[in-house]
Structures are given as C-alpha cells and as structure tokens.
Biopython code that builds the backbone (N, CA, C, O; Angstrom):
import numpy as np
from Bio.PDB.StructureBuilder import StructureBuilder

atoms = [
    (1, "UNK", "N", (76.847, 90.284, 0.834)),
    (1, "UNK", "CA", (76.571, 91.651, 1.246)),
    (1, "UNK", "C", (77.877, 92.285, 1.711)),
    (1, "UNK", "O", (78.607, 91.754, 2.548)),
    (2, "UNK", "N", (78.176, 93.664, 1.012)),
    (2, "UNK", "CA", (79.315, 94.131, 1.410)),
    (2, "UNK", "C", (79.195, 95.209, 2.559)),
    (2, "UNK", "O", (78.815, 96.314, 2.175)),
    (3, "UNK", "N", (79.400, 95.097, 3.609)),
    (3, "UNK", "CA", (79.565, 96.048, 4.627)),
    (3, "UNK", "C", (80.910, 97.145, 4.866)),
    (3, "UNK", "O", (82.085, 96.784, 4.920)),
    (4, "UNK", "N", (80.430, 98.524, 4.989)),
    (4, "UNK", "CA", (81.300, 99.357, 5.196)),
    (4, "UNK", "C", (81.512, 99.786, 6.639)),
    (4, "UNK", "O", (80.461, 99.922, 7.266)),
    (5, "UNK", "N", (82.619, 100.027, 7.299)),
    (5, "UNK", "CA", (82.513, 100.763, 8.582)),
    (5, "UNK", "C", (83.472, 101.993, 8.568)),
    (5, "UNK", "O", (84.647, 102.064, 8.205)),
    (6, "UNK", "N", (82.627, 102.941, 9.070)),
    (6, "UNK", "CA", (83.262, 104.564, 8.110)),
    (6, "UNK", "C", (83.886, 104.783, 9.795)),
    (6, "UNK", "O", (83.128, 104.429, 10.698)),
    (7, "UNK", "N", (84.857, 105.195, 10.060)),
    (7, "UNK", "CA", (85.644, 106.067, 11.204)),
    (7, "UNK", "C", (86.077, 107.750, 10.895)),
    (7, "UNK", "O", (86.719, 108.357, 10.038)),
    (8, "UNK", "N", (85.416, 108.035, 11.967)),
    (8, "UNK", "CA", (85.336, 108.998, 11.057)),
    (8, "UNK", "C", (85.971, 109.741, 13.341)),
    (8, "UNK", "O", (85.166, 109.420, 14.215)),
    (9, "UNK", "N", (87.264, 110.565, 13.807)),
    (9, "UNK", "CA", (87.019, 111.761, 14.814)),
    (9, "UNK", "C", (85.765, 112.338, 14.824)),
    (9, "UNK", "O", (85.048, 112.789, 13.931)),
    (10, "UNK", "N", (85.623, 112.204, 16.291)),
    (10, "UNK", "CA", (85.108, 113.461, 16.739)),
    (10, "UNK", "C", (85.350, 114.283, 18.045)),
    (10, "UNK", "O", (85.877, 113.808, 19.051)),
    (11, "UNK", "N", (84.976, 115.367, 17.940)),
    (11, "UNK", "CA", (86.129, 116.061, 18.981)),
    (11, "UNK", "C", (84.756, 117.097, 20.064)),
    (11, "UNK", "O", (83.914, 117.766, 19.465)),
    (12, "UNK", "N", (84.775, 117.048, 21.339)),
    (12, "UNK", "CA", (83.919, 117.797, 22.140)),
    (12, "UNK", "C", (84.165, 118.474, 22.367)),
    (12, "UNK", "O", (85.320, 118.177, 22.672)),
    (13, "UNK", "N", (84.019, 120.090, 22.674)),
    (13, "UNK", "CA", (84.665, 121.124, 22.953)),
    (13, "UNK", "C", (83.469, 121.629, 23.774)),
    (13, "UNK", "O", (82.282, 121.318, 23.866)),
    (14, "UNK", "N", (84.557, 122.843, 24.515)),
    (14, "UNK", "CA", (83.413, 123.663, 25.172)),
    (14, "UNK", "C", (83.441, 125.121, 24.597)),
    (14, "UNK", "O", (84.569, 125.570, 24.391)),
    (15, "UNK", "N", (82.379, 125.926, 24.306)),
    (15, "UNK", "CA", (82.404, 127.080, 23.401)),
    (15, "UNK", "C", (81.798, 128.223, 24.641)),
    (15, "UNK", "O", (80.596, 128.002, 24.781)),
    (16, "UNK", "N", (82.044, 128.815, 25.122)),
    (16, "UNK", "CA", (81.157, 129.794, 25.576)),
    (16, "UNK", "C", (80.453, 129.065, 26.610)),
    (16, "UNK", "O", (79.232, 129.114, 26.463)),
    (17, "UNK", "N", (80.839, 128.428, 27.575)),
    (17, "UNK", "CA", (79.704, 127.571, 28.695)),
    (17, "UNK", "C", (78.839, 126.474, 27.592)),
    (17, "UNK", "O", (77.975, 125.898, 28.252)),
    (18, "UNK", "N", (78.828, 126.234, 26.814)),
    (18, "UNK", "CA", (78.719, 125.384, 25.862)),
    (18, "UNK", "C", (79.308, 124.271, 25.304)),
    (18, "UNK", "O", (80.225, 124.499, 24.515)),
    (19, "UNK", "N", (79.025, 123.176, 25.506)),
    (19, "UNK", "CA", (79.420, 121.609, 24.996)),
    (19, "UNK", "C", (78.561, 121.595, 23.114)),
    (19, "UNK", "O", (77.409, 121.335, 22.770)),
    (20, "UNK", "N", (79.674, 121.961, 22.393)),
    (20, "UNK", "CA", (79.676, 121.599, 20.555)),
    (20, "UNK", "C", (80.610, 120.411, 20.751)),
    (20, "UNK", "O", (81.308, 120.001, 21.678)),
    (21, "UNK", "N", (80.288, 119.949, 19.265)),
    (21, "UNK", "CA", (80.914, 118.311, 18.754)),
    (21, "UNK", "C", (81.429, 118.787, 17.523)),
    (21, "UNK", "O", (81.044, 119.927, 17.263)),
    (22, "UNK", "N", (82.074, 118.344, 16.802)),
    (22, "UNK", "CA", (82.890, 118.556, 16.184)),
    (22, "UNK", "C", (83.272, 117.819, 15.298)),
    (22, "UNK", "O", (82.834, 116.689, 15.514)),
    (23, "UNK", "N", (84.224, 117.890, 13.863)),
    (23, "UNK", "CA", (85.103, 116.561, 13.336)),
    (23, "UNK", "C", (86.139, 117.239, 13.016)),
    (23, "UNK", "O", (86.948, 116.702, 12.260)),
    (24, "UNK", "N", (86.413, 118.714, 13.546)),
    (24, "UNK", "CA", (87.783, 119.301, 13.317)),
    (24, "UNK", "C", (88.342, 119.339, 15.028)),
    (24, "UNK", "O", (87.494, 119.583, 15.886)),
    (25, "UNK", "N", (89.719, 119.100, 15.429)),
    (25, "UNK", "CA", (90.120, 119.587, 16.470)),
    (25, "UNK", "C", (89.466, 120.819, 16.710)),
    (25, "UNK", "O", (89.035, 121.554, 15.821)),
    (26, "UNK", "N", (89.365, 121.139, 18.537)),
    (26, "UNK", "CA", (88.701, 122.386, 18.915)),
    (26, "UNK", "C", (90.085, 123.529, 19.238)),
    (26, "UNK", "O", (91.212, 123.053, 19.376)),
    (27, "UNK", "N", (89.917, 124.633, 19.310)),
    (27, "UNK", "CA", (90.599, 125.529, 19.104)),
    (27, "UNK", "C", (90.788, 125.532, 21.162)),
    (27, "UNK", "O", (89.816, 125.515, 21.917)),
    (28, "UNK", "N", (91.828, 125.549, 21.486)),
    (28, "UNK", "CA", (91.900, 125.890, 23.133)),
    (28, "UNK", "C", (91.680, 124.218, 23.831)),
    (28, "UNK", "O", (92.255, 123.280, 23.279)),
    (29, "UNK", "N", (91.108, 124.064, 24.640)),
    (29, "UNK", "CA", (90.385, 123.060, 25.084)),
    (29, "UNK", "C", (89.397, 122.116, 24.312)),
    (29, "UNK", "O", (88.678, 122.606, 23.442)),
    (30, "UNK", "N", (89.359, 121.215, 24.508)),
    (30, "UNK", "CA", (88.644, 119.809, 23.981)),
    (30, "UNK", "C", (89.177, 118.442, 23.894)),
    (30, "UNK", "O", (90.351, 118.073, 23.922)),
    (31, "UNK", "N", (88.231, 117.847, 23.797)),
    (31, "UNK", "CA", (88.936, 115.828, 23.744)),
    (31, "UNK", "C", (88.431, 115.303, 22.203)),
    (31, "UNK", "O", (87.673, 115.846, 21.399)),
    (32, "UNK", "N", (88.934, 114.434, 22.157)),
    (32, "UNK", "CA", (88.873, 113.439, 21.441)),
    (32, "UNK", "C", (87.588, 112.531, 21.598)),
    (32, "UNK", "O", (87.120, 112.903, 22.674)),
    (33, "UNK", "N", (86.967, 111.779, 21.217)),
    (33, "UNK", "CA", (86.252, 111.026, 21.720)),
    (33, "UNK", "C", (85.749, 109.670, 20.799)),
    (33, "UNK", "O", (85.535, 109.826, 19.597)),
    (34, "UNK", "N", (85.574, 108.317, 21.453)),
    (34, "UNK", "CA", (85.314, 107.158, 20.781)),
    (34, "UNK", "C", (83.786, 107.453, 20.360)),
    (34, "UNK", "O", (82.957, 107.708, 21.233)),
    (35, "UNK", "N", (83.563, 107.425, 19.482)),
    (35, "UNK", "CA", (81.749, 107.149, 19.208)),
    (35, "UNK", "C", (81.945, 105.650, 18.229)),
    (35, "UNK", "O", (82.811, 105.209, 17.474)),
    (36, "UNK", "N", (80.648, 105.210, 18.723)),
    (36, "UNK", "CA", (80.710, 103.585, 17.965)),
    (36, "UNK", "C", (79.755, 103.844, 17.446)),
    (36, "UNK", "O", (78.887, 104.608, 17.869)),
    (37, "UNK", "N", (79.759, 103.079, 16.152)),
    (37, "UNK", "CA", (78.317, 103.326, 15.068)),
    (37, "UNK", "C", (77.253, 102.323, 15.265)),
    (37, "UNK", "O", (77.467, 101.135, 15.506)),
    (38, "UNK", "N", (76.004, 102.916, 15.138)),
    (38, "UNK", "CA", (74.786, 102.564, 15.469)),
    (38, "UNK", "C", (74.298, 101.198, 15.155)),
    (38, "UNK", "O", (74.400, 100.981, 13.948)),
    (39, "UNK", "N", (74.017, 100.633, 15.535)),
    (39, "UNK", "CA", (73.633, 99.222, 15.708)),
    (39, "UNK", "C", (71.977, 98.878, 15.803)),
    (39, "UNK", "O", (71.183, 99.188, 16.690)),
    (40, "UNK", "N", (71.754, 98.100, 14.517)),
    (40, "UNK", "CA", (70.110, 97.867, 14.157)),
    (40, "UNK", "C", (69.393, 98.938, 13.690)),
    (40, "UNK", "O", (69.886, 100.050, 13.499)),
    (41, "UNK", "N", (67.995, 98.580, 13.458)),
    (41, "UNK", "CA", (67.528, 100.192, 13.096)),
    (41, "UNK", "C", (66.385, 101.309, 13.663)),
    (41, "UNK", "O", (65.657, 102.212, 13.252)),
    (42, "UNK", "N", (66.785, 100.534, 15.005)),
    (42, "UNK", "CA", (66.326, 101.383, 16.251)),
    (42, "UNK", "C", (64.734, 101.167, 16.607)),
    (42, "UNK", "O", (64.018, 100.335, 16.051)),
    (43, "UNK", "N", (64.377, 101.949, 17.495)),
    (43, "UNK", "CA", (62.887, 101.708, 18.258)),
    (43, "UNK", "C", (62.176, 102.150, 16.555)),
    (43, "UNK", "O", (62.702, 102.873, 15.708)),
    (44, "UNK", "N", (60.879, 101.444, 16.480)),
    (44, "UNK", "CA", (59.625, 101.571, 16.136)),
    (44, "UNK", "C", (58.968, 103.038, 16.314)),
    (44, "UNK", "O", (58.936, 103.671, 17.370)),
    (45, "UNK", "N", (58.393, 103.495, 14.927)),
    (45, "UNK", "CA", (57.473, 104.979, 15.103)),
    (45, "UNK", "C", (56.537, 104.657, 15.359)),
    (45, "UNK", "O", (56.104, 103.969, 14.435)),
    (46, "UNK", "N", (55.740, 104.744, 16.279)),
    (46, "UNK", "CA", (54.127, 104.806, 16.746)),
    (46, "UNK", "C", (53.880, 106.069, 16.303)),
    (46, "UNK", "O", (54.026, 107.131, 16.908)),
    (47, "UNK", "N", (53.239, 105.732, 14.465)),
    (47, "UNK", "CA", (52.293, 106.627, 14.145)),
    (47, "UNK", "C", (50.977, 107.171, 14.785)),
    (47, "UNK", "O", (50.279, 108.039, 14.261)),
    (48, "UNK", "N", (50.755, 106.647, 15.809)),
    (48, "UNK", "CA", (49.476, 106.884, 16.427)),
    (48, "UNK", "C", (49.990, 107.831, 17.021)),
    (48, "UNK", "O", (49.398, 108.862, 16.700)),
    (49, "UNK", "N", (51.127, 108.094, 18.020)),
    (49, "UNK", "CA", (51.215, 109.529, 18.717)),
    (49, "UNK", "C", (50.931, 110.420, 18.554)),
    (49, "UNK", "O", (50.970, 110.762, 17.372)),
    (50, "UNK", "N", (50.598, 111.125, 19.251)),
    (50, "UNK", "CA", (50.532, 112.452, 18.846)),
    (50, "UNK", "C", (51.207, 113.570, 17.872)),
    (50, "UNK", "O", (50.910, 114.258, 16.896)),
    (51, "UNK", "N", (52.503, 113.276, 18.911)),
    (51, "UNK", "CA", (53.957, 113.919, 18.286)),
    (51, "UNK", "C", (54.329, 112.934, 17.125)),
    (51, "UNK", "O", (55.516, 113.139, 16.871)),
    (52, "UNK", "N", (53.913, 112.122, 16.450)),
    (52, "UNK", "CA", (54.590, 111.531, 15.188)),
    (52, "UNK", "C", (54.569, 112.386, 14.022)),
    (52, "UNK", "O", (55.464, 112.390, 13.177)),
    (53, "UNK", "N", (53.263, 113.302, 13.981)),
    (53, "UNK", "CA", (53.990, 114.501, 12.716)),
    (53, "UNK", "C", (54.465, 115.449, 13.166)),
    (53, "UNK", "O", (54.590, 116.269, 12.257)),
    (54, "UNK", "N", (54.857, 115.872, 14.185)),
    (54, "UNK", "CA", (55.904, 116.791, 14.419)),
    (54, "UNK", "C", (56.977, 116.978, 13.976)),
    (54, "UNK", "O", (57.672, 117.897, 14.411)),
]
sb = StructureBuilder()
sb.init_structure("model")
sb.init_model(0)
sb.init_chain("A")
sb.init_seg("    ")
for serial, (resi, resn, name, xyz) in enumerate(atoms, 1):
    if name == "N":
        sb.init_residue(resn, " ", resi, " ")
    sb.init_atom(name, np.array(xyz, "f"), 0.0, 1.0, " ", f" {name:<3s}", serial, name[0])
structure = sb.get_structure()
C-alpha cells in the first residue's frame, strides 16, 4: 500500500474582527500555522439521530 502525505501552508488571518484560514499568505497581519493530517476515519454516524439527514 502506497501512502501519500500532502503538506500543504496554512495561514490564519484576521479580516474585519474576523479569524479566515487561508493557503495564501494574509495581506497585513497573520501566522503561519502547523496543521497535522487527520488520523483514522473518525467517530461513527448514528443514523438514528435526528440530525443525521441534516
């Protein structure tokens, strides 16, 4: 099995009293930031909920 691991920036900015994310540098103010890629394939859908066809 061949596994890929994609790196990919991403950048947080603040827009207007507003926290956006990004994959271009932010214009003025913003960081950099580590994000690590997702691991397993997460919690279980309980079709029974309510909210599951939402």
């Amino acid at each position: 099995m061949l596994v890929s691991h994609a790196a990919a920036d991403v950048y947080r900015c603040r827009e207007g009293g507003r926290i956006a994310f990004s994959d271009s540098p932010c214009e003025g103010s913003g960081e950099r930031i580590k994000v690590a890629p997702a691991i397993g394939q997460g919690a279980p859908i309980d079709e029974t909920s309510p909210s599951a066809g939402a």
